[in-house]
N, C-alpha and C positions, 0 to 999 in steps of 0.2 A: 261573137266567134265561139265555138264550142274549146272547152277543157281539152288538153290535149289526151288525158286520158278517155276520153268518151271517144274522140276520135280515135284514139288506140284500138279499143273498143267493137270500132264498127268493123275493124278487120279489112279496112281502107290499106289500101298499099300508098308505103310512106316513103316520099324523096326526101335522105339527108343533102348536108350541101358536100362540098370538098376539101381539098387543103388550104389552110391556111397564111404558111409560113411559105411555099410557092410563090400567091399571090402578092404577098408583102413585099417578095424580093423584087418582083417584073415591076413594083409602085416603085421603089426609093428605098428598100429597105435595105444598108450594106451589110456585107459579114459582119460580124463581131458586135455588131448595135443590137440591146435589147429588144425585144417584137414588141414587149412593154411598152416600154417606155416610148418607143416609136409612137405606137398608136394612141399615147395618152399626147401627142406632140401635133400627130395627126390624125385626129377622129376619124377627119371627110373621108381622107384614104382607106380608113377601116369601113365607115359605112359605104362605100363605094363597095368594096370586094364582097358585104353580104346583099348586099341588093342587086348587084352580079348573080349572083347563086340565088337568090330570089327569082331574079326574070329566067333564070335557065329551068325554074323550077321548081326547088325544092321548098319542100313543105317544112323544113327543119333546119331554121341558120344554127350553129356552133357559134356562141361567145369567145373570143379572144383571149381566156381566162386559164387557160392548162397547165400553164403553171403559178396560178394564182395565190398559192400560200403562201407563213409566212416566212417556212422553206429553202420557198426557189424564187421567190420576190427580191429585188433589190432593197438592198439596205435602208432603211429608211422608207422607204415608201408607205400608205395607209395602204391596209388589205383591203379594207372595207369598201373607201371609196374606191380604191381600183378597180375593183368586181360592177361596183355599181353601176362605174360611170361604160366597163366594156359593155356591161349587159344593154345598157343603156343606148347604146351604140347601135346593135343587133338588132334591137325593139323596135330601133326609128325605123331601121332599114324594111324589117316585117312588116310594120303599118303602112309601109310608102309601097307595100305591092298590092294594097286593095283587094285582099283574099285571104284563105286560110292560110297563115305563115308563122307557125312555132318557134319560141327562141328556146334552145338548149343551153344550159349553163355547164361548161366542161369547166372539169375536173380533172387534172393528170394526176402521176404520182410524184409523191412530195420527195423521192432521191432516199427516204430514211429505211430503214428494216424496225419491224417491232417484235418486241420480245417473244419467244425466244429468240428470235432469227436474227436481231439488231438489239439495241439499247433501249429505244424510242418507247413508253407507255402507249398503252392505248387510248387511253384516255386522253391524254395529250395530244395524237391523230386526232381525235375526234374534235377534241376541241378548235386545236388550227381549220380543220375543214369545214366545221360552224360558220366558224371568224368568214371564209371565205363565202359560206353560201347565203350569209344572211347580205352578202355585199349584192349576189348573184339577185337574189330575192327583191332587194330595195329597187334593183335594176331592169324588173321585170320579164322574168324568165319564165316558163310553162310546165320545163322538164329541169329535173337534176341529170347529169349523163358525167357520169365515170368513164373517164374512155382512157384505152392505150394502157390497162391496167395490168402489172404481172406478178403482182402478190395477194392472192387470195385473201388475206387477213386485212392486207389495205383498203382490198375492196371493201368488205364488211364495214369497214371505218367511216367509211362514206357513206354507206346505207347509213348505219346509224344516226351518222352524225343528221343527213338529212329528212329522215323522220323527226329527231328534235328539236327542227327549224321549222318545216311546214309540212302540208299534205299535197304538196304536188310528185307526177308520178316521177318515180324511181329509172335509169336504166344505168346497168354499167357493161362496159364491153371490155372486155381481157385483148389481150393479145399473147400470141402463143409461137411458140417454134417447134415445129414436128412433133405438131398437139399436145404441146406442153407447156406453164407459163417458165417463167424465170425459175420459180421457187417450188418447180419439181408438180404442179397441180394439172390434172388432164380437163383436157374440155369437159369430159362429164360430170369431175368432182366442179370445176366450176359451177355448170348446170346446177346439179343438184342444187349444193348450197347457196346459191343466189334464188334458186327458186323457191326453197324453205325459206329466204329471207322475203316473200312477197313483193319480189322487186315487178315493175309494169312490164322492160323489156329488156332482154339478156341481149349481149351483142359479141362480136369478134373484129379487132380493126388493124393495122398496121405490119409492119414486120414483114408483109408477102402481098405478091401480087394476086389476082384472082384463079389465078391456075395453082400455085402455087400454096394457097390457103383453101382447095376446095376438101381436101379429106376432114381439115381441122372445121370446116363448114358446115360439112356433111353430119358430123358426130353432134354436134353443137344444136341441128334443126333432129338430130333421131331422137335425141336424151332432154329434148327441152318442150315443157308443156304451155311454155309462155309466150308468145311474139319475139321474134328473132330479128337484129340490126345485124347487117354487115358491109363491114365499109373497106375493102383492100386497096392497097396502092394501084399506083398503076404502071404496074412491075416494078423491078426491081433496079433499084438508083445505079446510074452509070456517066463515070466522070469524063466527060468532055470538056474539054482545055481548063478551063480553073471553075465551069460551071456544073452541077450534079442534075442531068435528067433522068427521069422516068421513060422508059422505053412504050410504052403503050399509049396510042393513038385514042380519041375520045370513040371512037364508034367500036373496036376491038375493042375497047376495056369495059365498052356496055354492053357487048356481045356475051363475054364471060359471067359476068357480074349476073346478067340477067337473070343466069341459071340459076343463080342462089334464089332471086326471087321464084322461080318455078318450081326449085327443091320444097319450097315453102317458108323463106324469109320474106316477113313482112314490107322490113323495111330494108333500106338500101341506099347506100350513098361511095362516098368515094373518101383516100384517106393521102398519104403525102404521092405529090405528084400530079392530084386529080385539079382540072380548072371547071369554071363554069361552064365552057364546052364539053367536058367527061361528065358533069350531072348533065345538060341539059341531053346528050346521047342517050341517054341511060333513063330518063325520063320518059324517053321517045320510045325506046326498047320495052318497057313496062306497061305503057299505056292500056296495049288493050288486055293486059292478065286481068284476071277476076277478082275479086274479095279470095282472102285468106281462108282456105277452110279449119273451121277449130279444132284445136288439139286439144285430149282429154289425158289428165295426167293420171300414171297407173295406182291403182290402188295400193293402199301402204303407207310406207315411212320410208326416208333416206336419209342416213346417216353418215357423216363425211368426217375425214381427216385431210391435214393438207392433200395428201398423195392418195388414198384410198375412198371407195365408198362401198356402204353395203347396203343392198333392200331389204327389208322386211315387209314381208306382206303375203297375201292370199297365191300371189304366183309366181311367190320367191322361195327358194332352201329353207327350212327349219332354222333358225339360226342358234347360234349358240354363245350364250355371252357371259363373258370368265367374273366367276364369281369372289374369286379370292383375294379379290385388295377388299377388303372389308373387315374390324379388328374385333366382332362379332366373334367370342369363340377364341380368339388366336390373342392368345398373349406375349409373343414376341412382337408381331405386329402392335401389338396396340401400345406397349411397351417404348417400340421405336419410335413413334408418333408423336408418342405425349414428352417425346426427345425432342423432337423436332427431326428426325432423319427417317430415311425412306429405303436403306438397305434393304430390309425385308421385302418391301412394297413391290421394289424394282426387280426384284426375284423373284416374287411373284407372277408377276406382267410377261417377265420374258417365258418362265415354265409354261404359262397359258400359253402364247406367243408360238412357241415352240411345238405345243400338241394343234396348235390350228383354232384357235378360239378367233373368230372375225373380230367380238369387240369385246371391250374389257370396260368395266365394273367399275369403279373407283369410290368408296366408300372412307371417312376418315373419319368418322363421327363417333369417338371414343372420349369416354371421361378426361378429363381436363386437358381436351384439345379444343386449338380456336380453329374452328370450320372457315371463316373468312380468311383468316393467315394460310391456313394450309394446307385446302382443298388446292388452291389456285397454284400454290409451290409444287406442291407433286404432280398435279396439270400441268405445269410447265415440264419440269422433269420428261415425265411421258411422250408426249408430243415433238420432242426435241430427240428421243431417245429410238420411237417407234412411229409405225405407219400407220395400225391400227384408229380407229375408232373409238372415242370414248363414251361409258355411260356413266353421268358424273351423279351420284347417288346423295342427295342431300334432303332436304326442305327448307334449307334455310337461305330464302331469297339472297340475302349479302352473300352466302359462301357461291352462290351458283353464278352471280352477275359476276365475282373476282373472277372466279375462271374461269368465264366467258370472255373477261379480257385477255387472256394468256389463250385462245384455244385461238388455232384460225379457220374455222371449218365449223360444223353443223354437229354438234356432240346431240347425244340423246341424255333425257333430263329424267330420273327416275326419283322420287315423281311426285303429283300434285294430286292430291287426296283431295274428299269429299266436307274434308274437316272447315270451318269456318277462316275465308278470307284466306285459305291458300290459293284456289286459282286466280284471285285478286293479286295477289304480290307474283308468283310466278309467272301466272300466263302472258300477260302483257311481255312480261322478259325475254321468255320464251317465243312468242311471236315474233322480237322486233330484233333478236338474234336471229332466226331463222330455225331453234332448236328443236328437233321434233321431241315429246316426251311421253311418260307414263303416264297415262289416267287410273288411278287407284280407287276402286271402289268401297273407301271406307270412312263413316259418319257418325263419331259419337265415342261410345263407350264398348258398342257390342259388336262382333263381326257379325256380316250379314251372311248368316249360314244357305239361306235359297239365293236359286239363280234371280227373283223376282225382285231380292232386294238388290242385290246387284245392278241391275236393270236401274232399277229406279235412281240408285243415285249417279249411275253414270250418265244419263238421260240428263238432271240434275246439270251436272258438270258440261254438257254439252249443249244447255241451253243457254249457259254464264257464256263458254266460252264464243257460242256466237254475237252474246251481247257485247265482246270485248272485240269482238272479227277477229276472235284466231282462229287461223284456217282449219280445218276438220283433217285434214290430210296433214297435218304435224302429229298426229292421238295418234297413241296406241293402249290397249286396254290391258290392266293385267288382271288378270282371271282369279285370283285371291288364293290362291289353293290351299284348303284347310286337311287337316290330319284327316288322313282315312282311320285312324285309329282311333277319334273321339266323335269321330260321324260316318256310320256306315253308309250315309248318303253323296259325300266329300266330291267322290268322283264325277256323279254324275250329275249333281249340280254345278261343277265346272264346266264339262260338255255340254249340258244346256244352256250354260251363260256365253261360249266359247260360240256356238252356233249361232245363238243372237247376233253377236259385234259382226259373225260373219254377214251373214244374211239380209241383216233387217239393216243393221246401224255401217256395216263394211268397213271397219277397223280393222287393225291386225290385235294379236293379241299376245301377252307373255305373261311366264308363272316363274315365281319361285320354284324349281320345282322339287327341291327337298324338302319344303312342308308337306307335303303328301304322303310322304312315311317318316312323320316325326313320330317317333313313340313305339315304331315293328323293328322288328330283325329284318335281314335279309333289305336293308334299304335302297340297297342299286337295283334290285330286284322289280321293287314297287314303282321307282322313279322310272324306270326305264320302260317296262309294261304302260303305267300313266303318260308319260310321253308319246309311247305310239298309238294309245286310245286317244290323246290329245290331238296330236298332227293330222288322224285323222278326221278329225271334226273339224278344223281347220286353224289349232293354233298357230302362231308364227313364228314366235321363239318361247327360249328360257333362261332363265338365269342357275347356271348349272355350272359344276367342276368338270372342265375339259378333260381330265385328268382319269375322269370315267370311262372305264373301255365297256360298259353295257350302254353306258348313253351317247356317247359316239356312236358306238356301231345300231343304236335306235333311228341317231338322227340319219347317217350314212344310208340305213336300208330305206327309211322312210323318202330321203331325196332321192334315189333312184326311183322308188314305186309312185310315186306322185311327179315321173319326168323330170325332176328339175337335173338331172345327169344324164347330158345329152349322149348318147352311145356308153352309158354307165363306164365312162370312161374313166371317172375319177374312184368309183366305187372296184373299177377291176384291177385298176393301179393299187391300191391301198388292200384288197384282201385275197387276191390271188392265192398268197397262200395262207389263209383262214382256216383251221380246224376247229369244229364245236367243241366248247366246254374248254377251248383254251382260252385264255382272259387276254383281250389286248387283243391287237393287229397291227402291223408292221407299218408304218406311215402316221401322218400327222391329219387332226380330224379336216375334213374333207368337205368345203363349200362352193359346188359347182353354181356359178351363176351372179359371183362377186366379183365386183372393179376393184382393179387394182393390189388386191391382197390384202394379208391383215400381217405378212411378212414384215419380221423383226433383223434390223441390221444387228443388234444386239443380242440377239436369244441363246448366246453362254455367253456364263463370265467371262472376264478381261482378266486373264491369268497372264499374258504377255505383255510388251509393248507394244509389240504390232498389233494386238487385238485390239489394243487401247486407240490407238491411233487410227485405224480402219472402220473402227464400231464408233468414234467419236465421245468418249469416254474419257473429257475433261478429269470428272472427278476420280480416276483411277491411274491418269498417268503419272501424277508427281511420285506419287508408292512405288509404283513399278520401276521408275528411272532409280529413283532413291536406293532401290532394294539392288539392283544391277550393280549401280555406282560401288555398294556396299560389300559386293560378292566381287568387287576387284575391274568389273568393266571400265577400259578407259573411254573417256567421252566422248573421241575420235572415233568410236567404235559403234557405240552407241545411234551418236549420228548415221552413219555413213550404211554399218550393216543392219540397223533396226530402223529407225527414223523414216530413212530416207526413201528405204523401200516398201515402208508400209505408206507412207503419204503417198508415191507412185503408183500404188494398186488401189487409194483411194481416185485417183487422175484416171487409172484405165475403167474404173468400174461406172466414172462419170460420163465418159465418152462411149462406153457402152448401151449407156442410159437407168445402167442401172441403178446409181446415184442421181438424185439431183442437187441444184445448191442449197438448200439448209443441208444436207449432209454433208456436202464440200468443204462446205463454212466450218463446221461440227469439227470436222478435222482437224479442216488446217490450225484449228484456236485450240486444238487437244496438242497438236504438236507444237505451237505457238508456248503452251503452258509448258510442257519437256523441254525447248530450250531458253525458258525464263532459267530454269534449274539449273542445266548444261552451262548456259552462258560464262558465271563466271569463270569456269575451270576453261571451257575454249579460249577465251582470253587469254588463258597461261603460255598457249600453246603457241607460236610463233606463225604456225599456218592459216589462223584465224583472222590475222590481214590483209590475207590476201582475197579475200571476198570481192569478184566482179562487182561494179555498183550500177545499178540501170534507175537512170533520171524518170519518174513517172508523172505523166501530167494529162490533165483534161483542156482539150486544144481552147482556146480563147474562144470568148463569148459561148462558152458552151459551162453549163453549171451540174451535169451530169455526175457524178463520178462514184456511182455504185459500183457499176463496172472496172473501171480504175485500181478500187481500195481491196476486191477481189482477187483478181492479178498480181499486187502487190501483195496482199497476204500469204497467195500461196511461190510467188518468188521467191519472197523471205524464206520459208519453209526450204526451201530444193538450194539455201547455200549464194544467195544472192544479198547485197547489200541494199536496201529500198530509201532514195529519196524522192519523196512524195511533194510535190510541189503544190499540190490541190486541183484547182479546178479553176477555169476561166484563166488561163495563163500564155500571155505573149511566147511567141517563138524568140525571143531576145532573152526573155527569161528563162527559158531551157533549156539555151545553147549555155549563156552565163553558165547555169546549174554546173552542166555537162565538162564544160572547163575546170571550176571549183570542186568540183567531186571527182575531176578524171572517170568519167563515167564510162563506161565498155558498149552501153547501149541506151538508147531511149525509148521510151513507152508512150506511147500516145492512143487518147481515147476522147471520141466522140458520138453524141448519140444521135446528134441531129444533123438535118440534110444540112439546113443552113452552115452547119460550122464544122462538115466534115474535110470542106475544104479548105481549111484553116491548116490543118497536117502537114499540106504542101509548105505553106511558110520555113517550117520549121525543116525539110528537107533542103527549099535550095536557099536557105541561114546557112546550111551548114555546110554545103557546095561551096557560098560565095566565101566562106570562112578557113577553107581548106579544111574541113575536120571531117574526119573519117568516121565516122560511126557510124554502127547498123542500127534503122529507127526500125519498131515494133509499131502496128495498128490494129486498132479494133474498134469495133462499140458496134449498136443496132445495127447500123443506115450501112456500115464497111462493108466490104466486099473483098476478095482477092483480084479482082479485077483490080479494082480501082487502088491497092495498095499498090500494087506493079505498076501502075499507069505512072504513080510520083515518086517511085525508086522505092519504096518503103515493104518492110514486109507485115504478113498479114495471119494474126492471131486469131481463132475464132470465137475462143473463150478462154477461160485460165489455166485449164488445163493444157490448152495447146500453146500457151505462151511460154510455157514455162519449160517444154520440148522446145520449141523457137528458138528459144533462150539458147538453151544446151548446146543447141546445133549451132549458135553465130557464136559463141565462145568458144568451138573448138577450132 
């Protein structure tokens, strides 16, 4: 049987199988019983359901393994064997169809957040998801398949982890809500950086039905150069008497579906709700489509942040990237650093931020600083602070792999020189991150003053790097730019070297571009004339002070005249009213043709409280409370007129969209930290026991409880008492709680079909008990339908739970 990557390959249209946790129930599986442990009790049942979706079809069984770490694993259990023995399961079922039949080894998300976003190392991700895939491995699987993923950084976790296990192919699939994952990342920033990370196949799965999931589809198959999975529900869950169906019949839900295939996804399967009659539909639907035709990825680099991406390349913007975190020159900066603090740094980043800089520079390589310690600390910082894009500027393999563990997204690596055994230690790095980087054209002792040596040693660099298969499409060149002041030649040996990458070699390419007039007067002068003889030869960016109003308004004129300013609409916004020989222009530098922005929630100081609490600014609110408290505020005040209304306008600006949850999060733990302070002086106050209490819990047999611990953070925050009972909890044990803590309200959260009926329990417990209380629902699979159907009401995230809240307490 061929590799399932070759079959990948042939551009074959690929049937996955369907759901899982459906099929388990119609066997024997009851509510609240692990799926685990079921099917470690009974294999046959399990090999039964994939050999089912074998005869309907599918060329791709899914292992019973999704939440196979050691996580979301019962207590005790071995990870390893577990994995082995599902996969094991799968294999039989694949062999027993007598044809091509793939076992996929799933992967969910392990419940954790990683830093910044959560506690959890990365490293320690990585490691549990090994544990788990060397079980997948023993078990005989084809594909590694991340599925139902909605943390971009988790994913990455995976990738890694499963490149250093084996060389079988790659795929993960996100899932999104109104094209967006959980933690704020769009279908494209997905794309991109999974496609920098040379994964085999990018996918989208769950959460929506096919109608439902066709925009987030559609985006997924425009932005992506890889082979595309997509596997939707089949529709959207709806409670009938104590059981949860999927409204969509097998032939309608391969009617829809289909179209992904003809939009141009390869592959296609089904996700909760689907049986082996919705694959074999859907099979039948496919049939007679063609081979895939191939998708050619645009020339360039893409560079990502959780939330943003930007292109560089031959038919992208000029780009501009903030040169100023670097302690080169600047003695404050370097000063702070070899402190250990980042004041400056972060003043920096926001003033860049603020004039329009897409990505920023990050440079810490100052005398008796440790680059491992504190590349990766001010990396976090950043990332946590802004939306921006980083270019993490080192050479020292350790500093760049640290903050590759704290980044979640696709940073650019500036950069790996011609010098002996750097592209050996970085490149590899770089590839299996997914990092695009700098090729530096420099070898020895001497610069290479002609374009021809240039050439030669980039050539060089691009001969290693095939030998190591890093992909050509992570390079970008930088063009060395030497003093026009000590070589009258300078310029236009860069333009001839600039031409090459374009032309021959189709790289993009970027300059320092203030070495070009190191040494003359008049240096914004030289810099910005250079830049527009550059741009037009076809550089792509530079490493410059956004700060510059001749080199904004270079790059500004140059992306209108080179189209990338569609109806020069951003060029007439920003200079409308331009007079010659006046320095500056009204507006912030200007990148027509960027995802997402390079927009800073932070870009002024935290001179208030609410600024502090809105911008997420941990490190700035104990000051601010401290200095109030000190100037005579009383605490009640504090709260009520600062607090509470800044974390409010963090709640509307989420439901906006214009936050997502790491800035949520950011918040509610900036105001978490203000009433750490507050605390004991509320205490004094006699009206501080009066705090409504709401019982929160994750419905039994369900081990979810991200969602949960979210809600409950920002409860606490808006004046509410939180007892947390965890997760996998009896409705006997909430009513208890609710009695013991006089509770006002309950909170209930699940993520899965199986156990979202569990909710009811806990509604008529408290019917049969006389106790009046209004219970709260939520999690993925919830609906408002179905909270009505069993009395309860119906939250849709934490922002609006926490309005729910307000309104059943009044």
């Amino acid at each position: 049987m061929a590799d399932f990557r070759s079959y990948l390959l042939s551009r074959k249209r690929i049937l996955f199988d369907g759901a899982m946790g459906t099929m388990l129930q119609m066997r024997g599986l009851n509510p609240g019983v692990s799926p685990e442990e079921f099917c470690l009790e009974h294999p046959d049942i399990l090999e039964g359901v994939h050999f089912d979706y074998a005869r309907a079809g599918s060329n791709v069984l899914t292992t019973n393994t999704f939440g196979g770490t050691c996580f979301k694993l019962p207590a005790g259990m071995n990870i390893f064997d577990f994995n082995r023995h599902m996969a094991s399961v799968a294999r039989r079922a694949a062999d027993k169809a007598q044809r091509e039949v793939f076992v996929a080894g799933s992967i969910g998300p392990t419940g954790k957040f990683l830093r910044p976003l959560g506690d959890l190392a990365f490293e320690d991700m990585v490691k549990a998801y090994q544990e788990q895939i060397r079980g997948l491995l023993a078990g005989g699987i084809d594909l590694v398949l991340g599925e139902t993923q909605f943390d971009l950084a988790e994913a990455r976790a995976i990738v890694i982890a499963a490149r250093r296990e084996s060389h079988l192919p790659v795929a993960i699939s996100m899932t999104y809500e109104e094209g967006v994952t959980l933690t704020g990342s769009s279908v494209a920033v997905c794309a991109a950086t999974l496609v920098n990370m040379g994964i085999d196949l990018v996918g989208i799965n769950c959460s929506a039905g096919p109608l439902e999931m066709q925009g987030a589809v559609t985006e997924l198959i425009s932005n992506c150069s890889i082979p595309v999975l997509v596997q939707p529900n089949a529709g959207l869950p709806q409670l009938v008497g104590e059981r949860t169906v999927f409204p969509l019949q097998p032939e309608a839900f391969a009617a829809h579906t289909r179209n992904f295939a003809l939009q141009g996804a390869q592959a296609v399967g089904g996700c909760c709700g689907t049986t082996p009659d919705h694959i074999a539909a859907l099979g039948r639907a496919i049939a007679d489509l063609p081979a895939v035709a191939p998708r050619v990825r645009p020339l360039g680099i893409t560079v990502t942040s959780r939330s943003s991406l930007v292109h560089i390349g031959e038919n992208f913007p000029v780009c501009i990237i903030g040169e100023r975190i670097t302690p080169t020159g600047k003695k404050q900066l370097t000063a702070d650093l070899q402190a250990g603090e980042f004041g400056t740094a972060l003043r920096f980043a926001e003033e860049q931020l603020a004039l329009g800089a897409p990505v920023l520079d990050v440079n810490v390589g100052a005398p008796l600083v440790d680059e491992v310690m504190l590349l990766p600390q001010l990396v976090e910082r950043l990332v946590t602070l802004h939306s921006a894009p980083l270019s993490l500027d080192s050479s020292n393999a350790k500093a760049i792999a640290a903050a590759f563990a704290v980044y979640p997204a696709s940073p650019l690596v500036n950069s790996i020189s011609g010098e002996d055994d750097r592209m050996d230690l970085l490149g590899p790095l770089c590839r299996d991150f997914g990092a695009p980087f700098v090729l530096l054209p420099l070898r020895g002792k001497e610069l290479p003053v002609k374009a021809s040596q240039r050439i030669a040693i980039v050539e060089d660099l691009l001969a290693r790097m095939d030998s190591l298969a890093i992909p050509r499409s992570l390079a970008m060149v930088d063009i060395l730019a030497l003093s026009a002041s000590s070589s009258a030649d300078a310029a236009k040996e860069c333009l001839t070297f600039i031409r090459y990458c374009r032309e021959v070699l189709h790289l993009p390419t970027v300059c320092g571009l203030s070495n070009i007039s190191f040494g003359l007067p008049a240096r914004e002068l030289v810099n910005s004339t250079f830049l527009a003889l550059a741009a037009g030869a076809g550089l792509s960016a530079c490493i410059a002070n956004p700060s510059s109003s001749r080199i904004t308004e270079a790059v500004d004129a140059t992306n209108l005249l080179f189209a990338h300013d569609e109806g020069a609409e951003a060029f007439i916004g920003k200079y409308a009213g331009w007079k010659s020989g006046v320095p500056g222009a009204t507006g912030s530098l200007g990148q027509p043709g960027q995802s997402g922005g390079a927009s800073s929630r932070s870009a002024v100081s935290c001179t208030s409280i609410e600024q502090a609490v809105i911008s997420g600014r941990r490190d700035s609110i104990t000051a601010l409370v401290q200095a109030a408290l000190d100037a005579g505020d009383e605490p009640f005040s504090i709260v009520g007129e600062r607090l509470i209304p800044a974390i409010t306008e963090v709640g509307v600006k989420y439901e906006r969209k214009e936050y997502f949850l790491p800035q949520l999060i950011r918040s509610a733990e900036t105001m978490q930290t203000a009433f750490a302070l507050l605390q004991p002086l509320l205490e004094k106050d006699v009206r501080s026991s009066h705090r409504p209490v709401v019982i929160m819990a994750t419905v039994e047999g369900d081990i979810h409880d991200i969602g949960k611990n979210i809600v409950s953070l920002m409860l606490g925050n808006h004046g509410f008492e939180i007892v947390d009972l965890g997760k996998d909890v009896k409705a006997t044990e909430i009513i208890d709680a609710a009695r013991t803590h006089k509770a006002s309200i309950i909170g209930l959260s699940a993520l899965m079909t199986t156990t979202m009926v569990r909710m009811q329990d806990t509604v008529n417990l408290l019917q049969n008990n006389e106790l009046s209380l209004p219970v709260m629902v939520g999690g993925a699979v919830v609906t408002d339908a179905f909270a009505r159907s069993i009395g309860a009401h119906y939250a849709r995230d934490a922002v609006d739970a926490v309005r729910l809240a307000q309104e059943l307490m009044q």
